[in-house]
N, C-alpha and C positions, 0 to 999 in steps of 0.2 A: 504494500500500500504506500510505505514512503520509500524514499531513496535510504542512503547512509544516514544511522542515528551515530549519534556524538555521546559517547557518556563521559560525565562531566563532573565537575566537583565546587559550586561556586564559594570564590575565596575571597568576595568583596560583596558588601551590597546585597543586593536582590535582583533576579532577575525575571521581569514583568514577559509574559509572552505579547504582546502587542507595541514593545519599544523596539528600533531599528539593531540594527548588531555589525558587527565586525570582524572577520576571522584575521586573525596575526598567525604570519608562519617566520620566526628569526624576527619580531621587532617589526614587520612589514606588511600592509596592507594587504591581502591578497583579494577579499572581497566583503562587499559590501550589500546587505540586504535585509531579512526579514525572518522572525523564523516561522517551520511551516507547523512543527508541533513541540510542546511542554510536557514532559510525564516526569512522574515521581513514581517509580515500579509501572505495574501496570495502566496506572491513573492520570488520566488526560488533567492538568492544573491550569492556572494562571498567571503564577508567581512561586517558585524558589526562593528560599532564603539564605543566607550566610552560612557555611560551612554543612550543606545540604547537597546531597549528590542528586542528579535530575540525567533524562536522556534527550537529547536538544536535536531537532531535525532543521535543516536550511534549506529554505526555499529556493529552488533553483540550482543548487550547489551539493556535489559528495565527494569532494576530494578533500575532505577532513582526516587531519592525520595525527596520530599521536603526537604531543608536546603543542601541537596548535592553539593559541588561546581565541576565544570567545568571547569578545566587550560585548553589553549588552549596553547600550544606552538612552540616554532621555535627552528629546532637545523641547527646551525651553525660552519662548519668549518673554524679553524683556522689556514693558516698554522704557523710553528715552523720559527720564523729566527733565526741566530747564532748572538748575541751581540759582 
């Protein structure tokens, strides 16, 4: 049903299934996108928490390889005030 699952271990934060993501292979970009699904065992979630293991699928993408890391993150606007 999916491509390559990533099992994972998050060491920062939390990570929300609905926030954009990043795979780093060596410190460097390699791609940029979405994920396609969040599990904790066999359970479909929403959010992983800190030092919680999860299985992470990427949209689009299966060349996920051991030592590869996984940002997950949030972008936020800010607006401008005048000081």
């Amino acid at each position: 049903k999916f491509g390559a699952i990533a099992g994972c271990m998050v060491t920062e934060g939390t990570i929300k299934r609905h926030n954009p993501i990043r795979v780093l292979r060596d410190n460097v970009v390699i791609y940029e996108g979405e994920l396609e699904s969040l599990r904790r065992f066999k359970d479909d979630v929403n959010e992983v928490r800190n030092g919680m293991e999860c299985g992470i699928g990427v949209k689009n993408y299966n060349d996920v390889r051991v030592g590869d890391m996984i940002e997950v993150f949030e972008i936020i606007e800010i607006q401008r005030t005048i000081a």
